[in-house]
N, C-alpha and C positions, 0 to 999 in steps of 0.2 A: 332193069336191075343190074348193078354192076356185081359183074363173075367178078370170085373168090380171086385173090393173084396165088401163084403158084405156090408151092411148098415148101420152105425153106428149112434147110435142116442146119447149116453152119455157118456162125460168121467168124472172120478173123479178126480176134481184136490187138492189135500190133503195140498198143501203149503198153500193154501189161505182157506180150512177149510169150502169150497161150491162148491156145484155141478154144473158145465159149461154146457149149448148146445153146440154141436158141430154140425156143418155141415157137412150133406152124403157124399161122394163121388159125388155123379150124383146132387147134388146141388152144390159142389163147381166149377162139370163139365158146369152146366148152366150156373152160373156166370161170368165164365172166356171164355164162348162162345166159349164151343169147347165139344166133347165126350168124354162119363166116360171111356171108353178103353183110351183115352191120356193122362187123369188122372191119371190113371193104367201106365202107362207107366212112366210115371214122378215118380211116386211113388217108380219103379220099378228100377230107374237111366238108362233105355234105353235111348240110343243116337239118334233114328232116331225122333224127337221131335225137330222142330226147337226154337233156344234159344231164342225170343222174348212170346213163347208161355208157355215154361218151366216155363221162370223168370214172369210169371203171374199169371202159376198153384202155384208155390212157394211161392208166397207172398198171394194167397188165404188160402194157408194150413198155415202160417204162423196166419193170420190175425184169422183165426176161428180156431186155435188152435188144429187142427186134428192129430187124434192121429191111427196108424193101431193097430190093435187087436194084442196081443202079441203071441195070441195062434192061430193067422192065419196069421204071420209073418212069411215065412221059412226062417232058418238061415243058411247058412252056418256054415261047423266046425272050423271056424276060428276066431282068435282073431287081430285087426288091431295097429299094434303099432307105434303111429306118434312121431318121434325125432326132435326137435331146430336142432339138429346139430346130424351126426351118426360117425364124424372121431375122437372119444377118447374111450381109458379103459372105462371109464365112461361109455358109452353106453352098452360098452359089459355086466358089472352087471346086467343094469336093461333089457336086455335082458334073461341074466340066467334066473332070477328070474322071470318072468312071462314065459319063456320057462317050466320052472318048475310045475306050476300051468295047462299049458298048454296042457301038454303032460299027467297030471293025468287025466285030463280033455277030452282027447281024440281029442283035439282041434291042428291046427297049427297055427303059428305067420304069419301075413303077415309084413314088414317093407317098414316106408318109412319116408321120410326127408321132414321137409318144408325150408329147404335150407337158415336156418339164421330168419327164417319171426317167427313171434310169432304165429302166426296163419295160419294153412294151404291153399292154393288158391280153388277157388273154382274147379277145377276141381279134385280136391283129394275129396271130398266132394261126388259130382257126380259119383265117381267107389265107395265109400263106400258104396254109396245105391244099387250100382249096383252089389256087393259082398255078400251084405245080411251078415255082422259075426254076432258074440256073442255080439259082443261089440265092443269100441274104449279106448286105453289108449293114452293120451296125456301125450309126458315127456318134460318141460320146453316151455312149449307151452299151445294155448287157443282157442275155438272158439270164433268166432263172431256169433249175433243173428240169423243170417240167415244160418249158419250151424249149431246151436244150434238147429233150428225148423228144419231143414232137418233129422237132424237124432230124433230127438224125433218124429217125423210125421211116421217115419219108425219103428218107437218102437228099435230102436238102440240104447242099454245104452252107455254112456259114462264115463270116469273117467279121472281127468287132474293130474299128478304126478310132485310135485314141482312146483306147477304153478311160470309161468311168473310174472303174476299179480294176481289181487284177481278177484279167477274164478269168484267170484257169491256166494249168499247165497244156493241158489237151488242145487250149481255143487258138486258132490261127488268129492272129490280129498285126495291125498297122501303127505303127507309131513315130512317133519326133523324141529327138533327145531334148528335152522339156528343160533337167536339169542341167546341162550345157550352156542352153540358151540363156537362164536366166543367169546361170556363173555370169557368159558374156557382156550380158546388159549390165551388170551393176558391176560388174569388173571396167567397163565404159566407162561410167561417170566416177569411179573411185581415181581412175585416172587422172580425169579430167580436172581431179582433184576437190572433189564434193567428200565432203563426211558427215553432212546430215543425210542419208538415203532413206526415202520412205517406199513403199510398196501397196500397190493395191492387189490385193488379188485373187483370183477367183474361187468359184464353191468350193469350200474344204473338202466334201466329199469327191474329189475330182482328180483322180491319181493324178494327170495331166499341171491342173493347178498347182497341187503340193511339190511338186517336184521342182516348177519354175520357184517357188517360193525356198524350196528346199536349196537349190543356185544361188540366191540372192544370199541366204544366209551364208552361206558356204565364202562367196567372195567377201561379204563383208570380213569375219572372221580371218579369213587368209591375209586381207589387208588389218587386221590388228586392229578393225572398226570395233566398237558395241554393234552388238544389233540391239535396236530400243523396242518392244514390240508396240510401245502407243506411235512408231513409225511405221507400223503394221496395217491395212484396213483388208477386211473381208469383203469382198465382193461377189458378182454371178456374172462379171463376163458381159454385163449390159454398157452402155453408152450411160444409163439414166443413173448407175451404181458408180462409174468414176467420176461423174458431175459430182452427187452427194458426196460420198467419200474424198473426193477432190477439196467439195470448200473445207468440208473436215481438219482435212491436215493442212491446207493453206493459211486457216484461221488461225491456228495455234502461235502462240508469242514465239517458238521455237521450232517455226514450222522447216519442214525439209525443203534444202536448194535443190533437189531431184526428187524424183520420184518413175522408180521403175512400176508400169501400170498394168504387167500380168497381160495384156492383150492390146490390140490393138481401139476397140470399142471404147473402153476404159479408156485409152488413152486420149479419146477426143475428148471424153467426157471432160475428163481432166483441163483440156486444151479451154471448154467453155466456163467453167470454175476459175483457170487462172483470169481469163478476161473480164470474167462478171470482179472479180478484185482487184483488177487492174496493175496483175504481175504481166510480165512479157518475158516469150519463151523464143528464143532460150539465155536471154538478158537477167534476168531475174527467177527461172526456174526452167531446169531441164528434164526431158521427159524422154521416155522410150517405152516403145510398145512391144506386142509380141505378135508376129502371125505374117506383115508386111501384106494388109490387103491392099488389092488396088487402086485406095483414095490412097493410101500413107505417101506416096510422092506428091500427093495435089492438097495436101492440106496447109493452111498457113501459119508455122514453117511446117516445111518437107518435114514427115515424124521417121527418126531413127528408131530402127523397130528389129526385134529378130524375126528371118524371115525362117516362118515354118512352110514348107515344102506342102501346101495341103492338095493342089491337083497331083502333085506324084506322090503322092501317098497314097490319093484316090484310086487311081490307074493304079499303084501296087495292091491294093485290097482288090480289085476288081478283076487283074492280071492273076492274083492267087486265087480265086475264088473259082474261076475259073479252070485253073489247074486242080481242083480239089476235085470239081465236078465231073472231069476226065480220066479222073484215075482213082478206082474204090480203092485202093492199097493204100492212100495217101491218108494217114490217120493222126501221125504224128504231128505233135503242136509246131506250129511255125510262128515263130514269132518274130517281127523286123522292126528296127528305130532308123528311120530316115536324119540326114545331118541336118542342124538347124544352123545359121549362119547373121551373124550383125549386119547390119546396113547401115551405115551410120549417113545422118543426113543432117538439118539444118536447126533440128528443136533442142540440140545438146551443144553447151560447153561449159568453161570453168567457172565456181561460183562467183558473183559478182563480190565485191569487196562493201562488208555493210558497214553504215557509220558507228562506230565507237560511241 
């Protein structure tokens, strides 16, 4: 049977600038009318706890704010890293990159997918606590309050990279100047001298998307463009969503000589649309991507793309996460936007001259 952990009578909560009571262990065992070993065990993410008794100890540690000693927390040497989504390039970066941290660290990666959801289900929640790591990195994903309080009750730092939405003021997170980025790309081809500009771009729900999206408008605008929004398409960030959405706007009698593609996936997509039509890029339509993964120089042409920093971003979410985990005082929201940057390569220049 796992012993009760010790007694905890105060914690410091530094956002709000005053000192909390927190309730013991064997007071919030009273409350919820049951013993501090099944407390312990909740704590602990054991399974043999039936879930009406869980979901009561939970909402007690929730409600009074409980927090375990960091320095009588055992942790595993592991670090948890939850993905939106794990079947692209994409992932693999922000895997290097905290592999990287990881491995100085003496620590392993655990991986796992919340399968499209912004937020992991509750049973991923329940083996984290029951894993004990360093920490949690979130990539394009978010908790909810009640895994929020789960793993802070457990002294498990957390860090959300890219968030979906807006973590929170409290949430430490990793991010890209998104809307920079996208100013960049379509300030590119307005240069280049394009004014039909269209866009693909990713889930609306996607703080990250709206913001490259939120760029694109901004430069048109500055340049005295219209933005048209049927030069608008909504995507998810797929390869199979800028094909679709590709012949979309390629077909139209008024189709756009660019199109900035919100990512780089999108933008092959895009690349196999113009060819199944038999445009050529960047002769007859220009394209740029966002992210610069490691095909964008081997595609034909070279794709001019903004490059998002996502291994050193990874290593920053991993580098902080770690720091969190080192120091109980460290409560205050940290929040970072790494610089996004043009690459300008061979799939863009000025629009060709159409016949009269």
């Amino acid at each position: 049977m796992t012993s009760p952990e010790p007694v905890e009578s105060r914690t410091q909560n530094r956002t709000q600038g005053r000192t909390a009571q927190t309730a013991t262990l064997a007071e919030i065992a009273r409350e919820a009318g049951v013993s501090a070993p099944t407390v312990s065990k909740v704590l602990n993410g054991r399974a043999d706890v039936a879930p009406a008794t869980r979901a009561r100890v939970e909402d007690l540690l929730r409600v009074h704010g409980y927090r375990r000693r960091r320095a009588e927390a055992t942790r595993s040497p592991l670090i948890d890293l939850v993905f939106h989504e794990l079947e692209s390039a994409w992932a693999m970066e922000v895997i290097r990159g905290v592999e990287n941290v990881a491995r100085d660290a003496g620590l392993s990666v655990v991986l796992s997918e919340s399968a499209g959801r912004l937020t992991p289900g509750r049973t991923w929640a329940d083996q984290v606590a029951a894993r004990r790591p360093h920490g949690v990195i979130l990539v394009l994903s978010g908790l909810d309050e009640s895994q929020r309080a789960l793993l802070t009750s457990r002294s498990i730092p957390f860090v959300v990279m890219d968030p979906a939405g807006d973590p929170g003021a409290d949430v430490p997170s990793i991010g890209a100047t998104n809307w920079q980025g996208g100013l960049a790309a379509t300030r590119h081809l307005v240069e280049l001298g394009h004014r039909r500009i269209g866009a693909i771009s990713g889930p609306s729900q996607m703080m990250c998307s709206r913001a490259r999206i939120d760029g694109y408008r901004a430069a048109l605008e500055t340049a005295g463009l219209p933005v048209d929004p049927a030069l608008i398409a909504s995507g998810d960030f797929h390869h199979e969503a800028g094909y679709r959405l590709g012949l979309e706007l390629l077909r139209r009698p008024d189709r756009p000589t660019a199109v900035f593609a919100g990512n780089d996936l999108q933008a092959l997509g895009l690349y196999e649309a113009a060819r199944e039509l038999g445009l050529r890029i960047p002769e007859d339509l220009s394209v740029v991507g966002f992210d610069d993964l490691p095909v964008a120089p081997w595609v034909g042409p070279p794709l001019t793309t903004v490059r998002q920093p996502l291994t050193e971003m990874a290593e920053a979410a991993a580098k902080l996460l770690l720091d969190l985990g080192r120091d109980e005082e460290t409560l205050a929201a940290t929040r970072v936007e790494l610089a996004t940057s043009l690459v300008v390569r061979s799939s863009t220049a000025g629009p060709a001259q159409r016949p009269v």
